[in-house]
C-alpha positions as CSV (number, residue, x, y, z in Angstrom):
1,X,-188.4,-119.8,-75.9
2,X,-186.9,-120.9,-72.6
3,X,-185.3,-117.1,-72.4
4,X,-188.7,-115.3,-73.3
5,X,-190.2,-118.0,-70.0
6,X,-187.7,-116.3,-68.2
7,X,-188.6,-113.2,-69.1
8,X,-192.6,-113.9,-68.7
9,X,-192.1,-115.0,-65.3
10,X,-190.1,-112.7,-63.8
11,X,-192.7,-109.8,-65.0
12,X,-195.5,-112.1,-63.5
13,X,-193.4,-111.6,-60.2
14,X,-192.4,-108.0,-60.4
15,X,-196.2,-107.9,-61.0
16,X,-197.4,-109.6,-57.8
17,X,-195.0,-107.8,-55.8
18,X,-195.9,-104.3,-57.7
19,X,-199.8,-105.5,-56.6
20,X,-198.8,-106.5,-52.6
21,X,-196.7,-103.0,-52.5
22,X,-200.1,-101.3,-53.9
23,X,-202.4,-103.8,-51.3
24,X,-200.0,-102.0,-48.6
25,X,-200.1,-98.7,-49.3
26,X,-204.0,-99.0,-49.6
27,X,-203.9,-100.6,-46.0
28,X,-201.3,-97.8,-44.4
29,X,-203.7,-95.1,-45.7
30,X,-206.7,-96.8,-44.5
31,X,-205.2,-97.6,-41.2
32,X,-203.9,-93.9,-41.3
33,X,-207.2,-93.0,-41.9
34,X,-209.1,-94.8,-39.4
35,X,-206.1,-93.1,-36.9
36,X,-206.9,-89.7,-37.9
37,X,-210.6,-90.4,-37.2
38,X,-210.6,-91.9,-33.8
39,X,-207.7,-89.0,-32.7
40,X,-210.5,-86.5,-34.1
41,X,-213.3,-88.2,-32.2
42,X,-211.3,-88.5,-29.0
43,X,-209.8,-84.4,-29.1
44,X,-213.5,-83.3,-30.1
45,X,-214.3,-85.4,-26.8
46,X,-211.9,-84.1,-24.9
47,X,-212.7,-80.8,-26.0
48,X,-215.9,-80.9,-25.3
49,X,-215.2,-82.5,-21.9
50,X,-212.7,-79.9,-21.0
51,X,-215.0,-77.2,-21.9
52,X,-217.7,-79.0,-19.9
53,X,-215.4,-79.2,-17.2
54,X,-214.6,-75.6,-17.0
55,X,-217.9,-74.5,-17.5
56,X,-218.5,-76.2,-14.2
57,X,-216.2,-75.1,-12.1
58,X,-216.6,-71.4,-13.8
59,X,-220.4,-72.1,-13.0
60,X,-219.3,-73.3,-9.3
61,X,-216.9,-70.2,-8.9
62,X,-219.7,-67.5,-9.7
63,X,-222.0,-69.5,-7.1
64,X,-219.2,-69.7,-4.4
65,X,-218.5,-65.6,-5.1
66,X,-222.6,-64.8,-5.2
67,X,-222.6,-66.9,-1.6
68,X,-219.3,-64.7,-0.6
69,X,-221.3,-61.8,-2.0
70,X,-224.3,-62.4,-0.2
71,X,-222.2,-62.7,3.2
72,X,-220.8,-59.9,3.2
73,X,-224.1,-57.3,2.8
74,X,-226.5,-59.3,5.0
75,X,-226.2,-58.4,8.3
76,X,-224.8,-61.7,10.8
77,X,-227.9,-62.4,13.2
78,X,-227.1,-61.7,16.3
79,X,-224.4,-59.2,15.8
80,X,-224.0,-56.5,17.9
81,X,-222.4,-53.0,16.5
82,X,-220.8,-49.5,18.3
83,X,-219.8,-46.8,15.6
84,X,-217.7,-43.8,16.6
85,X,-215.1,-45.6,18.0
86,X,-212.0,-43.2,18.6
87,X,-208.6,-44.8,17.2
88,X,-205.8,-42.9,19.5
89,X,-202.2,-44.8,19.9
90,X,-202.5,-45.1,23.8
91,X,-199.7,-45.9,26.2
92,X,-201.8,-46.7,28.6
93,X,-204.4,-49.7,30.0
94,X,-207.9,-48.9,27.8
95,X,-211.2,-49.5,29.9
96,X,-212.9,-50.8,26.6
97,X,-217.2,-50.6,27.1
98,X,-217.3,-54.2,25.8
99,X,-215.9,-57.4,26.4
100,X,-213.5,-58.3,24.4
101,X,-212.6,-54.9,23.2
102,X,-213.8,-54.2,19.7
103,X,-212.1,-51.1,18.9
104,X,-211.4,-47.7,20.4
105,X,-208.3,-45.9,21.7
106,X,-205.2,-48.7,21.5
107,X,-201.3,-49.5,21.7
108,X,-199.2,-48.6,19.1
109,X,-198.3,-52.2,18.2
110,X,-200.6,-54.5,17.0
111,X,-201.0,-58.8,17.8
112,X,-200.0,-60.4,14.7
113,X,-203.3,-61.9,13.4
114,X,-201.5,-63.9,10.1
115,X,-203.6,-67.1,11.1
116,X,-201.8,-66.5,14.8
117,X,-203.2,-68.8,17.3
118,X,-202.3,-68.0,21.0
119,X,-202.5,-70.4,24.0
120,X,-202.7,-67.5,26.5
121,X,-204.3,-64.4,27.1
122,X,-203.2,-61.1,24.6
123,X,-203.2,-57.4,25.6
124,X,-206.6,-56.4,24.5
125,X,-205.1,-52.8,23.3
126,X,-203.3,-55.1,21.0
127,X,-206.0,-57.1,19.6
128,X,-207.4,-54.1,18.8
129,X,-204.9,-52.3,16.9
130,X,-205.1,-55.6,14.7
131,X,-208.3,-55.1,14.4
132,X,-207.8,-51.7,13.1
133,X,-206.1,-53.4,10.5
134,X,-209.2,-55.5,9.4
135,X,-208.4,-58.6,11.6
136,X,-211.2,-60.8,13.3
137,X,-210.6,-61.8,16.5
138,X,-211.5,-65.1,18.1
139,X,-211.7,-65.6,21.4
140,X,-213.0,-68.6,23.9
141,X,-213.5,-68.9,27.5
142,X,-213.3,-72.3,30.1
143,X,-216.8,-73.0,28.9
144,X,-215.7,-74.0,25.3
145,X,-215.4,-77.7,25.1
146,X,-211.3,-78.9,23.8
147,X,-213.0,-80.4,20.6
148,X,-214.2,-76.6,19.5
149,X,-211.1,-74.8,20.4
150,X,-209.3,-77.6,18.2
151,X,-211.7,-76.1,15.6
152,X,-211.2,-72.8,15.8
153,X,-207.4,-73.2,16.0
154,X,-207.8,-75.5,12.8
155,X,-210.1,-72.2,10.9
156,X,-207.9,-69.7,12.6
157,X,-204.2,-71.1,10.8
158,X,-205.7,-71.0,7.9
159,X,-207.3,-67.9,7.9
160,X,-205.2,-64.6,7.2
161,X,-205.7,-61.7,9.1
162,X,-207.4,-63.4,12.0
163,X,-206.3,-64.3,15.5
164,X,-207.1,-66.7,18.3
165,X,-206.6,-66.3,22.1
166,X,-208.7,-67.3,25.2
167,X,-210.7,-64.6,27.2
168,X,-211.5,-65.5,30.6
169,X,-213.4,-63.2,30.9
170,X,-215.6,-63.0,28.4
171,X,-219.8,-64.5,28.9
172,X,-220.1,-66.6,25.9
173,X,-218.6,-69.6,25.5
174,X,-216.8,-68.3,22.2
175,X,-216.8,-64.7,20.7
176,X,-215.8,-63.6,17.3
177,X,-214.9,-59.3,17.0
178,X,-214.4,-57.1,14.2
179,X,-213.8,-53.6,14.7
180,X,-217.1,-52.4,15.8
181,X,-218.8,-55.7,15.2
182,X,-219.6,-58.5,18.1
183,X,-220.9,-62.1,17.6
184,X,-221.6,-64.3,20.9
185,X,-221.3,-68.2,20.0
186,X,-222.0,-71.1,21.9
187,X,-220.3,-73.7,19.9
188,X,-217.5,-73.7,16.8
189,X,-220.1,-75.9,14.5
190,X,-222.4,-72.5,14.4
191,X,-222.8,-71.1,10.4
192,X,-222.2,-67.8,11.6
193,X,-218.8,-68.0,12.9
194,X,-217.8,-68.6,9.0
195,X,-219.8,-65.9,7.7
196,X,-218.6,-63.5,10.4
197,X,-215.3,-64.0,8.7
198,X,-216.4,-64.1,5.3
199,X,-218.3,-60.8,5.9
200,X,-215.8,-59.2,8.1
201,X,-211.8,-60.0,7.5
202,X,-210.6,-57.4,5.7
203,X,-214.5,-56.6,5.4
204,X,-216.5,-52.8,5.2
205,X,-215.8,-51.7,8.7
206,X,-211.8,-52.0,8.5
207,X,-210.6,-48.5,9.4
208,X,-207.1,-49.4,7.7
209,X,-207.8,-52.2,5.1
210,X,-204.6,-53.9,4.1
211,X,-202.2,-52.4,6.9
212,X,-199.8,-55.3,8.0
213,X,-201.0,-58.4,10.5
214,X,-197.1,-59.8,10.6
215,X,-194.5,-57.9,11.9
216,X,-196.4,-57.1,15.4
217,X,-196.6,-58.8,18.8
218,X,-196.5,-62.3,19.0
219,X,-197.0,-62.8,22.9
């Protein structure tokens, strides 16, 4: 008897722990369950918040090219043009008809216009070989308040194949040239002196699109 007790009760154990290894394999697969779950609900989230999120910017890309787009074919008010303009290598000083030069006969070396900012005066037959090349040139006289000139060296840097110098000489206040396109601004803060160099760095008009701005004059 006491032997077959023995045996009894060590079945009644093997039993319970038979039943607590079954209880935790029910609650691993549950838990593994639940795990799965929320990692599906939190990838199908983040998918969908990923494709949200690039549908956005895709969507604010395709606005920001339509507005570059739109720049570029409507004419800049204000904007005066010459056409015909010859494009000899010249040793020589060039009497340009307008002030500053935008294109015609010029030196054989062109300003580099990589963002270059100059604090003095450049060689206008220079200036204009780079704008051969599909530069825009800005310019500024003594009536161009510090704070704008800071501006225009700030969107000059960081604009390639563009150039900055003062032009004494010049009537307004700030001047933005192309070859064979003009722009008179009174301040930097004007809308147009960003779409004149949306619409016109290496725009339509550039005689020799992608010809080099580095590699040139620097003073």
């Amino acid at each position: 008897m006491g032997s077959a007790k023995k045996t009894s009760a060590a079945a009644e154990r093997r039993a319970k722990i038979e039943e607590l290894r079954r209880q935790e394999r029910a609650r691993e697969r549950r838990n593994k369950t639940i795990t799965v779950a929320v990692c599906a609900v939190i990838f199908t989230a983040l998918a969908g918040g990923t494709g949200y999120l690039l549908v956005t910017i895709k969507g604010e890309e395709q606005k920001e090219d339509k507005k570059q787009e739109s720049a570029r074919s409507t004419p800049v008010k204000g904007e005066k043009t010459w056409a015909e303009l010859s494009r000899n290598h010249v040793p020589q000083t060039v009497s340009y008809p307008m002030t500053p030069a935008a294109g015609g006969d010029h030196a054989q070396a062109w300003m580099n216009c990589d963002g270059d900012v100059y604090a003095k005066e450049v060689p206008q037959e220079n200036a204009v070989h780079a704008l051969e090349h599909g530069a825009v040139w800005v310019t500024y006289n003594t009536k161009a308040p510090a704070a704008d000139v800071k501006t225009l060296e700030e969107t000059v840097s960081k604009t390639p194949y563009s150039l900055l110098s003062p032009h004494p000489k010049q009537k307004s206040p700030i001047t933005v040239t192309a070859w064979g396109k003009q722009l008179e601004l009174n301040t930097a803060s004007d809308p147009r002196l960003t779409t004149f160099l949306t619409k016109y760095v290496q725009g339509p008009q550039t005689p020799e699109p992608g010809a080099a701005c580095t590699n040139g004059l620097t003073t």
